[in-house]
C-alpha positions as CSV (number, residue, x, y, z in Angstrom):
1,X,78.5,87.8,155.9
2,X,79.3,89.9,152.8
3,X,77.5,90.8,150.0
4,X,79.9,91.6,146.9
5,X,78.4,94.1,144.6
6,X,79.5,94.3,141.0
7,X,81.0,97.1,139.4
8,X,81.9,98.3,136.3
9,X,83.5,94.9,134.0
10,X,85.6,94.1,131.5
11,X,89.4,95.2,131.0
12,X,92.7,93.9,131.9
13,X,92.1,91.1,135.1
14,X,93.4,92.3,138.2
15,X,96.0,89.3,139.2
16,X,97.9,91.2,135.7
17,X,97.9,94.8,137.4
18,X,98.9,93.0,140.7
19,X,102.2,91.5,138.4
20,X,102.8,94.4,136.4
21,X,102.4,96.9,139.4
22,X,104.7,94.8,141.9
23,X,107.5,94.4,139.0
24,X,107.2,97.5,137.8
25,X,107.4,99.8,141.0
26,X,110.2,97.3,141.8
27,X,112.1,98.1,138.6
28,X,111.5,101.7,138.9
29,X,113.0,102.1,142.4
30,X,116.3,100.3,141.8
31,X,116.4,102.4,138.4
32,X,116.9,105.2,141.4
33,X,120.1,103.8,142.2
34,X,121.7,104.4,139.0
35,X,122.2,108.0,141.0
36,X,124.3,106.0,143.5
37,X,126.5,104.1,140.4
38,X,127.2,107.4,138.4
39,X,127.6,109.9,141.2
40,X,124.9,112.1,139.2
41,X,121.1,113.0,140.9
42,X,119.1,112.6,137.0
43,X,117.7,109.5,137.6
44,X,115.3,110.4,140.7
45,X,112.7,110.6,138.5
46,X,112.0,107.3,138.6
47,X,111.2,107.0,141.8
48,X,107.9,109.4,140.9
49,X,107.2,106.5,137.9
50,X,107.7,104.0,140.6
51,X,104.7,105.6,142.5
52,X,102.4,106.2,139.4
53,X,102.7,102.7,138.7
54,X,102.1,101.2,142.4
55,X,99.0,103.9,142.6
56,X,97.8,102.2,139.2
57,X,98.0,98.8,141.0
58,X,96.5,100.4,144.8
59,X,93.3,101.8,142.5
60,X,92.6,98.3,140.7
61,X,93.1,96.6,144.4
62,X,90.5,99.3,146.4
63,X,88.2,98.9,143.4
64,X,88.4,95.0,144.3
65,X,88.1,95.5,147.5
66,X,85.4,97.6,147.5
67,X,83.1,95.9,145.2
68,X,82.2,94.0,148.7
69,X,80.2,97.0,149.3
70,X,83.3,98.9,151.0
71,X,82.4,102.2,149.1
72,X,82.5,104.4,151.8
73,X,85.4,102.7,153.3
74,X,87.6,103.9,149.9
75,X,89.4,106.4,152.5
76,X,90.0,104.1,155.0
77,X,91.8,101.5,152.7
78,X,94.0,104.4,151.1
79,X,95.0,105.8,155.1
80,X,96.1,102.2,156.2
81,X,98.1,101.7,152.7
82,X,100.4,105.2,153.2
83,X,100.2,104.2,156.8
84,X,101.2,100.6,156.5
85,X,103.8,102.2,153.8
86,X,105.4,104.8,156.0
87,X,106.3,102.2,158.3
88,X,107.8,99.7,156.0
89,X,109.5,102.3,153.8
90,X,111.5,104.1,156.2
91,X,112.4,100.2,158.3
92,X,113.6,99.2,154.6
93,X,115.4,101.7,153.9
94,X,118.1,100.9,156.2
95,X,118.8,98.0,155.0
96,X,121.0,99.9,152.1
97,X,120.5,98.5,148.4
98,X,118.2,95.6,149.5
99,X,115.5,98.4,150.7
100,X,112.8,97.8,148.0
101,X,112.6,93.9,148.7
102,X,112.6,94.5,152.6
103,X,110.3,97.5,151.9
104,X,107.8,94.8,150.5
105,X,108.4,91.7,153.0
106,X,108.3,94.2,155.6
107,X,104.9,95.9,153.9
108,X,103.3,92.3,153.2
109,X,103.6,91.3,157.2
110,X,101.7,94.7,158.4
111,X,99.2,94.1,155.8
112,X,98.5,90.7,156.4
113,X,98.5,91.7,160.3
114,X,96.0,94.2,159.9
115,X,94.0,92.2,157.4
116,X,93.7,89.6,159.9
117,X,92.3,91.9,162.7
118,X,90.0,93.3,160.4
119,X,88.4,89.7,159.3
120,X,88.9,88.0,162.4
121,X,88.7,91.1,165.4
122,X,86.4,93.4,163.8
123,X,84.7,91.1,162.1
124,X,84.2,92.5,158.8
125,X,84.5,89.2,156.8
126,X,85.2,89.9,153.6
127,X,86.8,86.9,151.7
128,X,89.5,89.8,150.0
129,X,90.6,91.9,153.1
130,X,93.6,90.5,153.4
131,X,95.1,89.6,150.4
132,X,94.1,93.1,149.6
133,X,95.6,94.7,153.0
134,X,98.6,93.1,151.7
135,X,98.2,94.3,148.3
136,X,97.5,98.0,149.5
137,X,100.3,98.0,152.3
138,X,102.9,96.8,149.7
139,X,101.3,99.9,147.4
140,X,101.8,102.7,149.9
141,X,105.2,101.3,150.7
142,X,106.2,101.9,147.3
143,X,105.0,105.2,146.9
144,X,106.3,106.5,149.6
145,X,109.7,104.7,149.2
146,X,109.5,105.9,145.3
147,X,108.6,109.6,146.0
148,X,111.1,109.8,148.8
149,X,113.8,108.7,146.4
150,X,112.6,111.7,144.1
151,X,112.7,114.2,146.2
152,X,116.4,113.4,148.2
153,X,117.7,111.5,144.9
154,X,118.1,107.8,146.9
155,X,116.2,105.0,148.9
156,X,118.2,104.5,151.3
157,X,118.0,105.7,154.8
158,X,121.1,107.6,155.4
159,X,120.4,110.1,152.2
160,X,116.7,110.3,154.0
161,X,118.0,112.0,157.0
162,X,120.9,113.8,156.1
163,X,120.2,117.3,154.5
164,X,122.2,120.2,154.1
165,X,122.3,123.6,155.9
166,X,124.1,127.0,155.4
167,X,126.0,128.2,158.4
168,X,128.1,131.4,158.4
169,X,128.2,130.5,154.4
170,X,129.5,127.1,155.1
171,X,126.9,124.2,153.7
172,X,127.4,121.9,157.0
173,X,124.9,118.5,157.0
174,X,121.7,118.7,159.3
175,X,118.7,116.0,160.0
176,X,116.2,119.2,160.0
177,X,117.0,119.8,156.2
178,X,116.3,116.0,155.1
179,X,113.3,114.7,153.7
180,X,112.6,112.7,157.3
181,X,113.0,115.5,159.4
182,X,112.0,118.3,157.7
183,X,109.0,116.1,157.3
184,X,108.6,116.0,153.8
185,X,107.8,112.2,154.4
186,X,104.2,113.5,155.6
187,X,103.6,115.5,152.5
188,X,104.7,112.5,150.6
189,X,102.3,110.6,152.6
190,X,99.3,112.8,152.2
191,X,100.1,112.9,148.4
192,X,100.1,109.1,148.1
193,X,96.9,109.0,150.3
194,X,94.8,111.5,148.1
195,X,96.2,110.0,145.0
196,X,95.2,106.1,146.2
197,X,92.0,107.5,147.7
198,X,90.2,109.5,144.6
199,X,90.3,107.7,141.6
200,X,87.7,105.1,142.3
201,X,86.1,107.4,144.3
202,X,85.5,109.3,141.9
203,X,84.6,107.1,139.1
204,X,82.4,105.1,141.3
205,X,78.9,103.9,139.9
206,X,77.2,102.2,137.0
207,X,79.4,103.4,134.8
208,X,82.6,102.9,135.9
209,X,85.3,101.7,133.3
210,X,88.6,100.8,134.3
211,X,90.0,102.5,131.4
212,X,88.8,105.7,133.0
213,X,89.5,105.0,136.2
214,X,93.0,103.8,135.8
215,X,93.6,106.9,133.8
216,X,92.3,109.1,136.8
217,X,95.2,106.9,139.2
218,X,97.9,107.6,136.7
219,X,96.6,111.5,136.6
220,X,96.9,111.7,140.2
221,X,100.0,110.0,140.8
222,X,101.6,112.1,138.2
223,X,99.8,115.2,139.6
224,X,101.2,114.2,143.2
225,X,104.7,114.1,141.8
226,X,104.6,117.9,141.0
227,X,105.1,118.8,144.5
228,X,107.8,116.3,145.3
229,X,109.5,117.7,141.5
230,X,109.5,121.1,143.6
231,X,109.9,120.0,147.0
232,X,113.5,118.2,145.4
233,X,115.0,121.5,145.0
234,X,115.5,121.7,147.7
235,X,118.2,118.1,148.0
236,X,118.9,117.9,144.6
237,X,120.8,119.5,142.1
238,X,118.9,122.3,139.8
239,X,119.0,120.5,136.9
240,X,118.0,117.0,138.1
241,X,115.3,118.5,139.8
242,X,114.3,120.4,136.8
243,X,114.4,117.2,134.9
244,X,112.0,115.4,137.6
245,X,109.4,118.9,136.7
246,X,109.3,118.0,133.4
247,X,108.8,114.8,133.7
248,X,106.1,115.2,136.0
249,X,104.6,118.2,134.2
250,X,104.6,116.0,130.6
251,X,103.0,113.1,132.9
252,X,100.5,114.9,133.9
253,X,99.1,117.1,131.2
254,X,99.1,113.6,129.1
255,X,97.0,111.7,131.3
256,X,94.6,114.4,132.4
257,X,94.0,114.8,128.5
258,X,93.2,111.4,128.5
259,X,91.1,111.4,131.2
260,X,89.1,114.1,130.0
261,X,88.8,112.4,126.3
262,X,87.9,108.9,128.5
263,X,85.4,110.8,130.6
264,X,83.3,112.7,127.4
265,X,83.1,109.5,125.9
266,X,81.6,107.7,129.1
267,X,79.4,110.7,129.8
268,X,78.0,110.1,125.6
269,X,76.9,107.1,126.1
270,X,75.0,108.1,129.2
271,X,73.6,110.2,126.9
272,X,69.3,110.9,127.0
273,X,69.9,107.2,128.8
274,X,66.3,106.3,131.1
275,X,66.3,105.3,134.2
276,X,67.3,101.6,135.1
277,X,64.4,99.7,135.1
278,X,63.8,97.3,137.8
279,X,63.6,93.7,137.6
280,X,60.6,91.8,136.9
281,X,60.3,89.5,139.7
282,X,57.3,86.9,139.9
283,X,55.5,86.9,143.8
């Protein structure tokens, strides 16, 4: 039996982020591919916007989750969403310009598998774990799918592992200089899993606003796209890259500007407050 705990109220419901997250990461993947249709690298970008909005959608989901008095279990959801995500990602991405919609199918089955063990093996029962599983495997998926289209300039597999290296001045392809095996896909994955991971964590308690909170997601994943801008160098051409910094950059100073604003205005009203007073209860 589960006990759900209620946190902070109000804001836009979460069945809305759920739409706007899965169409929107969607969207901003196959807006990737315009790379592929003009034979240019500028529009890896979006990939990084793909993953800012899928985080935005993962935070609302573990704040859902975890109002079933999960708090402490905020890391664990994050680590099975990137983990869940790795998986699905890179199996999706061979399947050439369907990768995003087998990403998710693919994403939706691990999440539901593991949501079933959780309810049914472990024995958690929570009435949300596995829609939420499904939610948060779909999430990692994207983010890793969306940040490895950043950093190598495409979803699909092949541009994953191929990479180039210089040999006796000759630029000759080579799987150790790709994103997959050079393992930048674990950087990526740690990135998405801090990003998923902190914002409710660190907005958690009696005065949690999702405004806030959502801000602190769209921070992070912005904040976790600086890397990949830089790490894209490295596969892409200098001035797409470049483009991807600013973006990133821009993203972030803009959100963490917010946040801060959002946060002073939260912390004001917890201004001189007393302490919560405890229910009158008769004997």
């Amino acid at each position: 039996m589960s006990v759900k705990i209620e946190v902070g109220a109000g804001g836009i419901p979460h069945n809305q982020i759920l739409i706007y997250g899965l169409v929107g990461s969607l969207v901003l993947v196959y807006l990737t591919y315009l790379n592929t249709i003009t034979g240019t690298q500028y529009f890896s970008f979006f990939g990084g916007l793909a993953a800012v909005v899928a985080l935005l959608w993962g935070t609302d989901t573990i704040k859902h989750l975890c109002s079933y008095g999960l708090g402490t279990g905020v890391p664990s959801a994050g680590m099975i969403a990137l983990g869940s995500g790795v998986v699905a990602a890179v199996f999706g991405a061979t399947t050439g310009i369907f990768a995003p919609i087998v990403t998710i199918i693919i994403a939706a089955i691990i999440g539901a598998v593991a949501g079933v063990l959780a309810n049914n093996v472990v024995r958690m029962d929570i009435p949300v774990m596995i829609v939420s599983l499904i939610e948060l495997a779909i999430v990692g998926a994207m983010t890793v799918l969306g940040l490895a289209a950043m950093a190598c300039g495409t979803f699909e597999f092949l541009g994953m592992i191929t990479g180039t290296a210089v040999v006796l001045g000759f630029a000759v392809p080579s799987y150790e200089f790709s994103v997959i095996g050079g393992s930048v896909i674990a950087v990526i994955f740690m990135l998405g899993a801090i990003a998923i991971q902190h914002s409710f964590n660190a907005c958690l308690g009696p005065g949690e606003k999702q405004d806030r909170t959502l801000m602190l997601a769209a921070e992070c994943g912005f904040l976790s796209m600086i890397p990949v801008a830089i790490i894209s160098f490295a596969f892409i051409g200098l001035l797409p890259a470049l483009v991807a910094l600013l973006v990133s950059i821009i993203g972030w100073i803009y959100t963490y500007a917010q946040y801060i604003t959002l946060s002073k205005r939260d912390a004001y009203a917890w201004l001189d407050a007393k302490p919560i007073l405890e229910p009158k209860g008769g004997a």
